[in-house]
C-alpha positions as CSV (number, residue, x, y, z in Angstrom):
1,X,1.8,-7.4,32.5
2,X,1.7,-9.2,35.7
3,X,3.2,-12.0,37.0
4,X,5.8,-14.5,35.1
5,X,4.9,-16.8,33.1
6,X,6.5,-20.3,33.2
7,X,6.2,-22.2,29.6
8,X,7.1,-25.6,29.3
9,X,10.1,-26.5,26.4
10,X,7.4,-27.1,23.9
11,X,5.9,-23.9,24.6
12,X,9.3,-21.9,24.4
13,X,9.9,-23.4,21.2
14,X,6.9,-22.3,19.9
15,X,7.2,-18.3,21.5
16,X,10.8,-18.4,19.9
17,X,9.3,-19.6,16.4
18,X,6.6,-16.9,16.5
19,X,9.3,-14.3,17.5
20,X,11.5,-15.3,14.6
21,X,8.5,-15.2,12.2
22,X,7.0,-12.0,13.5
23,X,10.1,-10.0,13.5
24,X,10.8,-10.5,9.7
25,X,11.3,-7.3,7.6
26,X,9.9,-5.1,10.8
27,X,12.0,-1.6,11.5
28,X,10.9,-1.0,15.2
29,X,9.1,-3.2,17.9
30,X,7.5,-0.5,20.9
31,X,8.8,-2.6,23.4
32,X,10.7,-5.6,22.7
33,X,10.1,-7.1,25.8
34,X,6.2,-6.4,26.7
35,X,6.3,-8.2,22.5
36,X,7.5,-11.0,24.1
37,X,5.3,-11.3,27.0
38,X,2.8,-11.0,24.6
39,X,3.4,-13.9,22.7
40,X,4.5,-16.0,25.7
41,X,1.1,-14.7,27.3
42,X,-1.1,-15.9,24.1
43,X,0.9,-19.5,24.2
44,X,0.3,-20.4,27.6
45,X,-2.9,-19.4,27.1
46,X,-4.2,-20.3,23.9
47,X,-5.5,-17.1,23.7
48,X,-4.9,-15.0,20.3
49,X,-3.5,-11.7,20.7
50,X,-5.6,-8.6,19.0
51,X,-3.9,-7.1,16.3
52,X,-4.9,-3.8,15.1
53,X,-4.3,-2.0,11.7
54,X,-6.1,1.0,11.4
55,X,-7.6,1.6,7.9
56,X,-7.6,5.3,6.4
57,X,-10.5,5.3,4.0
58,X,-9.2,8.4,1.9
59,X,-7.7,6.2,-1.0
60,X,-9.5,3.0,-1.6
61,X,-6.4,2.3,-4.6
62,X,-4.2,-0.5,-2.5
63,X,-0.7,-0.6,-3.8
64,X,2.1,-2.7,-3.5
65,X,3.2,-0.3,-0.9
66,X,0.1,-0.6,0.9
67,X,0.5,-4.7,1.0
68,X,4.0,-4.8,3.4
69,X,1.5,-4.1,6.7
70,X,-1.0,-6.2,5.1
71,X,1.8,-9.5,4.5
72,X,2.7,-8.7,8.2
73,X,-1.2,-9.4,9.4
74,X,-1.5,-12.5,7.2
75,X,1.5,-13.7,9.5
76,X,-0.2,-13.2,12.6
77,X,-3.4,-14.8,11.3
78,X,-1.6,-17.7,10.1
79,X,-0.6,-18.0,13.8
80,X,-3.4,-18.0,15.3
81,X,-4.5,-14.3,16.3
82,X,-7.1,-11.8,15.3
83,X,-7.1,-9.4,13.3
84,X,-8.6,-6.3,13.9
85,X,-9.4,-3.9,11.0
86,X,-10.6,-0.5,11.7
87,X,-12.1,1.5,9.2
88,X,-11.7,5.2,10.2
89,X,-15.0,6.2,9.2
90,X,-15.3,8.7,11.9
91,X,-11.8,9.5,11.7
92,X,-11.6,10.2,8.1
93,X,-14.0,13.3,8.0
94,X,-10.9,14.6,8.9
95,X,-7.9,12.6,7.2
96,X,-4.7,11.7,8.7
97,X,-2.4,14.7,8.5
98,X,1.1,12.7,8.6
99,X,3.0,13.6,6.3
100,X,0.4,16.6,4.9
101,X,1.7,20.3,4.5
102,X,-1.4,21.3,4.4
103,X,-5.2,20.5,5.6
104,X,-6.8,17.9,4.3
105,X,-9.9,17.8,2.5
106,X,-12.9,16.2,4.9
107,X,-14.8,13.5,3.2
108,X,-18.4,12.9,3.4
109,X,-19.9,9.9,4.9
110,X,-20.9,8.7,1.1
111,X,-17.5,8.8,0.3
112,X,-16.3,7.2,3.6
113,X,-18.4,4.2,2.9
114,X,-17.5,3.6,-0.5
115,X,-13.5,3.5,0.2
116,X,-14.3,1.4,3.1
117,X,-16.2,-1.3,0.8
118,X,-12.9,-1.0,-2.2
119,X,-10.6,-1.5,1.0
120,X,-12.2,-4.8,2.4
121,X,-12.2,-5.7,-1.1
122,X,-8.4,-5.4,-2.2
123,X,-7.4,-6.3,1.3
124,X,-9.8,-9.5,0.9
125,X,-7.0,-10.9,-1.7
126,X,-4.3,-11.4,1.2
127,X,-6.1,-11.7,3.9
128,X,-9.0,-13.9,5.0
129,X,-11.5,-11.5,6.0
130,X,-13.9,-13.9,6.8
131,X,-11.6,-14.3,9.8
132,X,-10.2,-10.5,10.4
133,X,-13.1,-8.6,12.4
134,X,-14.1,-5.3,10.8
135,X,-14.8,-2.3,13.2
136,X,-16.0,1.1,12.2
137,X,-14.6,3.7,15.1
138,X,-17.7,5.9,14.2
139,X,-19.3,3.2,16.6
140,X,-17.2,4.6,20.2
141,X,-15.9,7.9,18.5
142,X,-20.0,9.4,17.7
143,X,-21.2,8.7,20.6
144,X,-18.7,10.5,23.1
145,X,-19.8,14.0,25.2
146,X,-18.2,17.3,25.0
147,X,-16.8,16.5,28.1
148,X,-15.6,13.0,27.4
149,X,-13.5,14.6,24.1
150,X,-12.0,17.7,26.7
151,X,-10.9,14.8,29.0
152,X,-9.3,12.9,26.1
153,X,-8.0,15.8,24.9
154,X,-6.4,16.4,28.4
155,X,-3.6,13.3,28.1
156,X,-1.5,14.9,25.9
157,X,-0.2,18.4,25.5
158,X,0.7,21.0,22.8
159,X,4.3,20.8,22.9
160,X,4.4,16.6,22.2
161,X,1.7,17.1,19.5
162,X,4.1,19.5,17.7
163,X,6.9,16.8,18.0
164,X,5.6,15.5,14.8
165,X,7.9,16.1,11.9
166,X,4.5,17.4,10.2
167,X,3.6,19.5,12.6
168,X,6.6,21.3,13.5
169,X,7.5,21.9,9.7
170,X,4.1,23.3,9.3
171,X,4.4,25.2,12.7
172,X,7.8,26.3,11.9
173,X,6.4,27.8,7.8
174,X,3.7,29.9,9.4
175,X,1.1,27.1,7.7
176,X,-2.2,27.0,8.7
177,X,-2.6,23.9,11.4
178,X,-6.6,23.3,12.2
179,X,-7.0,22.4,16.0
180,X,-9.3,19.5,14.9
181,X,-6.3,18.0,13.4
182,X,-4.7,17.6,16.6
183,X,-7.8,15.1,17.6
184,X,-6.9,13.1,14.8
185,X,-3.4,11.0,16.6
186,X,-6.0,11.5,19.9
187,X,-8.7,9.7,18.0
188,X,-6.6,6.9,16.7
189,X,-5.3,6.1,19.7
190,X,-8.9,6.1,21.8
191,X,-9.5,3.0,19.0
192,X,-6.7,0.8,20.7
193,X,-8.4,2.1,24.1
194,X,-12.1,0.6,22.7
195,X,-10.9,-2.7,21.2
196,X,-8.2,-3.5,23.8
197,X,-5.5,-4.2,21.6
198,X,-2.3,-5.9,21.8
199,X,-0.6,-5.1,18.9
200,X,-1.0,-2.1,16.4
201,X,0.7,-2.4,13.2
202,X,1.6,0.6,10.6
203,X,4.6,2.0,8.6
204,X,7.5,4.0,10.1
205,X,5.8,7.4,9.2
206,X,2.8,5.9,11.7
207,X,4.9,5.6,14.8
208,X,3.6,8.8,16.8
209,X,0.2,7.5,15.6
210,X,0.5,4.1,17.1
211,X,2.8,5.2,20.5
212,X,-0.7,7.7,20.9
213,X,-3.0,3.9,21.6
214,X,0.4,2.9,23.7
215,X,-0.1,6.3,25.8
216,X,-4.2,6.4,26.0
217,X,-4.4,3.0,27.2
218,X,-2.2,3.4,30.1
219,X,-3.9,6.6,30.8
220,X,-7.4,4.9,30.7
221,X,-6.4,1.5,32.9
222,X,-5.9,-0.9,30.1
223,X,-3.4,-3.4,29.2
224,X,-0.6,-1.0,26.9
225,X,-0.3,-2.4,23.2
226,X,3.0,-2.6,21.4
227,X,4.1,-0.5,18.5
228,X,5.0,-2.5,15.5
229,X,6.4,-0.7,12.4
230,X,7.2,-1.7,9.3
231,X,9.0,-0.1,6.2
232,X,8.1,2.0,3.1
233,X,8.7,0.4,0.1
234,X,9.9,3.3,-2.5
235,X,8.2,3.5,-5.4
236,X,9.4,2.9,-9.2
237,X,11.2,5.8,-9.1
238,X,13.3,5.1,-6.4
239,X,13.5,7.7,-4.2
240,X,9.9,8.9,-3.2
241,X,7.5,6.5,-1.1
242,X,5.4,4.7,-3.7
243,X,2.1,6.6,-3.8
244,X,-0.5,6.6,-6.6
245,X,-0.7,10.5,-7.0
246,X,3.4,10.2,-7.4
247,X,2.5,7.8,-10.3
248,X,5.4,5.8,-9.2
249,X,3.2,2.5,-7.9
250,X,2.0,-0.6,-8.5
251,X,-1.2,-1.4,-7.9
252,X,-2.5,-4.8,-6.6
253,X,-5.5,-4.4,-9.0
254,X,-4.3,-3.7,-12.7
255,X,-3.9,-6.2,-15.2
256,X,-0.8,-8.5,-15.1
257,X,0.5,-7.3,-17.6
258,X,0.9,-3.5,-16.5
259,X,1.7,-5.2,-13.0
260,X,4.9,-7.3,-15.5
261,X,6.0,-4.2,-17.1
262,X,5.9,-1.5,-13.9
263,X,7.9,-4.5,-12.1
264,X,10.7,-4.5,-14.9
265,X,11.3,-0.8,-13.9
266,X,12.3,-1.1,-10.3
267,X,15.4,0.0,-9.5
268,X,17.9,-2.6,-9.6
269,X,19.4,-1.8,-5.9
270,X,15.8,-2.0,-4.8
271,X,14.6,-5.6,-5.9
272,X,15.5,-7.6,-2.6
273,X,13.5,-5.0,-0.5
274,X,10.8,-5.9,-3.0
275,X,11.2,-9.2,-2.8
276,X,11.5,-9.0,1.2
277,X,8.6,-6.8,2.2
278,X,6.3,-7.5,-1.4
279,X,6.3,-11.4,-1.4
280,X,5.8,-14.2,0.6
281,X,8.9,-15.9,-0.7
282,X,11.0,-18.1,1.9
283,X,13.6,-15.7,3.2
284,X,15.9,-18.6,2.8
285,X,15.0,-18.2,-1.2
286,X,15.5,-14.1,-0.7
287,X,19.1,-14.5,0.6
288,X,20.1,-16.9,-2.1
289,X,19.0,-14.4,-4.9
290,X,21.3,-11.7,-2.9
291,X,24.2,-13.6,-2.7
292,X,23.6,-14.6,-6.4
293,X,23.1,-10.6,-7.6
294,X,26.3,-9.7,-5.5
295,X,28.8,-12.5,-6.8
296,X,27.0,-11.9,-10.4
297,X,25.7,-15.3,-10.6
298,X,22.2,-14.1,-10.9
299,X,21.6,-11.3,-13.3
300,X,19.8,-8.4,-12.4
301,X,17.1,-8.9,-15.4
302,X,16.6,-12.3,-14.5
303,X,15.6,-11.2,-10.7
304,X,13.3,-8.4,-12.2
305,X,11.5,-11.1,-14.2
306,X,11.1,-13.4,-11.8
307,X,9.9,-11.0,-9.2
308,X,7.0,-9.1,-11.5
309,X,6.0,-12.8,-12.3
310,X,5.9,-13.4,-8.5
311,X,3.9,-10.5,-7.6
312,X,1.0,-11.0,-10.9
313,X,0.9,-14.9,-9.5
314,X,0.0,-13.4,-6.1
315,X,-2.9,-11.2,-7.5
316,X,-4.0,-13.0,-10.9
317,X,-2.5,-16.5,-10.5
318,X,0.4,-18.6,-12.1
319,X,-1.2,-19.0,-15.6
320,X,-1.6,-14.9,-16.0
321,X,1.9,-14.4,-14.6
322,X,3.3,-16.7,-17.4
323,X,1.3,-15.1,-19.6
324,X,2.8,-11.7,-18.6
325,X,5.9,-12.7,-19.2
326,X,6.0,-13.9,-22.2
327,X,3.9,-10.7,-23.3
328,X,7.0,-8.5,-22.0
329,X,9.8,-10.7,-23.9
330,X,7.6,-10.6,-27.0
331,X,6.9,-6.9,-26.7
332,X,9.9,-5.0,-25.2
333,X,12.4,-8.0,-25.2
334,X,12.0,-8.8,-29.1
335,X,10.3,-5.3,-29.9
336,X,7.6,-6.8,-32.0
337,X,4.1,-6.0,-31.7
338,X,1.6,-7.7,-29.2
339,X,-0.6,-10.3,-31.1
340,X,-3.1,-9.7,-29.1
341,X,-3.8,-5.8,-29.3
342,X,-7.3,-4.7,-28.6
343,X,-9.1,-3.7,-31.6
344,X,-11.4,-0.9,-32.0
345,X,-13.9,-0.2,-34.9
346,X,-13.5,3.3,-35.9
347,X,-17.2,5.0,-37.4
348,X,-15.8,8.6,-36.6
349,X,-14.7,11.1,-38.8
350,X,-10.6,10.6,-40.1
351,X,-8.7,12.8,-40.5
352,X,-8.5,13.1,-36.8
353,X,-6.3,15.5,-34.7
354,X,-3.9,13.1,-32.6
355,X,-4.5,14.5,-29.4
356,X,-8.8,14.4,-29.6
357,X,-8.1,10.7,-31.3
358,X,-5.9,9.7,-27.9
359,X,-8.9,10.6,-25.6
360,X,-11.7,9.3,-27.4
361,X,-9.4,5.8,-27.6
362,X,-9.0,6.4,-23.9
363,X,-6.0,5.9,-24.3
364,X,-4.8,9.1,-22.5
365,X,-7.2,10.9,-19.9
366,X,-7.2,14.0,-21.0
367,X,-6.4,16.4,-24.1
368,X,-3.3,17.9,-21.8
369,X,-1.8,14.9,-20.9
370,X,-2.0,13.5,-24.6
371,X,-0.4,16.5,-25.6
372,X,2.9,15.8,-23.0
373,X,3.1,12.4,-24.0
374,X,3.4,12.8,-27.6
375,X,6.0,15.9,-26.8
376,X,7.8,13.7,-24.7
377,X,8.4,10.8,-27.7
378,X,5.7,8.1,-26.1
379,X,3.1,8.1,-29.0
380,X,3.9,5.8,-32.1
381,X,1.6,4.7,-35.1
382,X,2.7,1.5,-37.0
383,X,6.0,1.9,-34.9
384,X,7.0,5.2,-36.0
385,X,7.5,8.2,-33.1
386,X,5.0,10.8,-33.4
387,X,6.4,14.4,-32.7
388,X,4.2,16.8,-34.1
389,X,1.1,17.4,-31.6
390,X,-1.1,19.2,-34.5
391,X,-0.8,16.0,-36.4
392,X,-4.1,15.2,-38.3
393,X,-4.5,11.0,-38.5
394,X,-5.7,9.3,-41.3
395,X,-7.2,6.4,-40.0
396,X,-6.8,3.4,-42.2
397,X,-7.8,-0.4,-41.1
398,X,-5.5,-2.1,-39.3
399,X,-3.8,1.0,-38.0
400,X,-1.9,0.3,-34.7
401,X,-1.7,3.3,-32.3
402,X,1.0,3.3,-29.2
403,X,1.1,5.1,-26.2
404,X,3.6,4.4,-23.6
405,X,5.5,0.8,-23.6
406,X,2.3,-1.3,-22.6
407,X,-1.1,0.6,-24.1
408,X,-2.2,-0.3,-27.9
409,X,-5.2,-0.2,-29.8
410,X,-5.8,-1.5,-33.8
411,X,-8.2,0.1,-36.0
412,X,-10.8,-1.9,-37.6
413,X,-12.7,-0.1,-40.5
């Protein structure tokens, strides 16, 4: 970036106050100081910086996980700049292989499409897409010669691919690493070199992902972006990054209550990170709650309640978050029934083997997972604990079946 620029006080105050609310819950900005002149550079001119999240289309399930990147893009589009939001439908034929031991399955362009449309669509509830621009890189990535992808391809060598934790462990195994897996880092970062962005966004395990548009820009004449990255949040069981196949997620689209009741198992020592990177709470609010959790002022339930209420407002509204709650206290709290359990009229045949009666109640997806819960103590009927998987059911009216802490059906004959 060029020459100085000179800001009036005004327009200092107003970099600094960008800064301050940029940098909130970020790990690592790829360079501070060309972040700076960014800002300074938008200011003074009035012009918005391009900020670039680059959207896998693999899993169209958006998780709280998912929604730290997508808080930090709300930020920048409350301050003026645009959002850029790449759908990787070119890209994701061959799937990201961070953090993959293996090859990933290529998707076909049905598929592509259809994650793409569930993407915009989840994203759409915290960001204003009518204002984000969408980009599909199958639009500059198709269209590119043989010799156009050899000359990409030139910019960057074996030995730094293999720098990638992914890579090397694969590498290291004796694993099978595809060469066209190598274009996929090469492919991402040719997108920053087509939309001539400032700023690319992404968690920490996207870092070698987002230095690769840093890298191809330079090497293609263009203004270099900055790296921003942001945290994982761990998932409900504390340890692993919160991923839907781990089953330890919460996702921005189930009901409020299953939102309530998967917030009410977060670890205790994770609930400010929660509240930090998950909500759109004041920070000055977040620090309060800390103090108050490590003097013992605030108990640790109470801050679990409050947050899963926070996050259901965010995605259903105030009235289902109250609703929530009180559905948790009545239920878990005060161990009585739900009074609103959804009832089911029952024309089949009874007696009814358990396990078939928990799939055709979809209540459990499948025969083999019915058969773990109830051997791991998580079916009940009328409150009592059902251990024996051969069980035949007699199904009587007003027969209340359990699965789990937050799934019931009632029996209507």
């Amino acid at each position: 970036m060029e020459k100085e620029v000179i800001l009036t006080a005004e327009q200092k105050t107003e970099v600094e106050r960008q800064l301050a609310y940029l940098q909130r819950g970020v790990v690592e900005i790829v360079p501070e100081e060309d972040f700076r002149k960014k800002i300074e550079k938008s200011v003074t001119t009035g012009k918005p910086l391009k900020i670039k999240l680059g959207m896998d289309p693999s899993a169209p399930d958006v998780h709280i996980g998912h929604t730290v990147v997508l808080h930090k893009l709300r930020q920048f589009q409350e301050l003026g700049h645009e959002i850029q939001m790449l759908i990787g439908d070119f890209t994701g034929r061959i799937g990201d292989p961070t953090g993959k031991s293996e090859t990933r399955k290529q998707l076909t362009d049905e598929e592509v499409k259809r994650n793409a449309e569930t993407y915009v669509e989840q994203y759409g509830k915290i960001l204003d897409m009518d204002k984000a621009k969408l980009y599909y890189n199958s639009e500059w990535l198709k269209p590119l010669t043989f010799e156009d992808v050899v000359r990409l391809a030139g910019n960057m060598t074996v030995a730094r691919m293999l720098e990638r934790d992914d890579f090397e462990k694969r590498y290291k195994s004796g694993q099978a690493i595809s060469v066209h897996e190598f274009f996929y880092p090469l492919m991402q970062g040719y997108d920053s070199v087509a939309l001539e962005s400032d700023i690319e966004v992404g968690g920490t395990d996207q870092k070698f992902n987002l230095l690769m548009g840093r890298h191809l820009q330079d090497a293609y004449g263009k203004e270099k972006q900055v790296a921003l990255t942001l945290p994982l949040i761990e998932g409900l069981d504390g340890e692993r990054k919160m991923s839907k196949s781990l089953g330890n997620y919460i996702g921005i689209d189930e009901s409020p209550n299953e939102m309530f009741g998967k917030s009410m198992s977060i670890p205790d020592e994770l609930m400010v990170k929660y509240y930090k990177l998950a909500t759109d709470l004041p920070m000055e609010e977040i620090e309060s709650l800390e103090k108050g959790l490590e003097n013992g002022s605030t108990h640790p339930r109470d801050a679990k309640m409050n947050l899963g209420a926070k996050l259901v407002e965010m995605y259903h509204g105030n009235e289902a978050a109250q609703q929530a709650k009180e559905y948790f206290q009545t239920v878990f709290q005060k161990r009585s029934l739900p009074t609103d359990i959804p009832e089911v009229k029952w024309e089949g045949e009874s007696p009814i083997w358990i396990v078939e009666l928990l799939v055709v109640l979809k209540m459990m997806p499948s025969k083999g997972e019915a058969r773990r819960m109830i051997q791991n103590g998580g079916v009940k009927i009328n409150e009592e604990k059902v251990s024996d998987v051969q069980l035949q059911v007699e199904l009587e009216d007003g027969l209340v079946i359990q699965v789990g802490k937050r799934k019931f059906v009632k029996i209507i004959k």
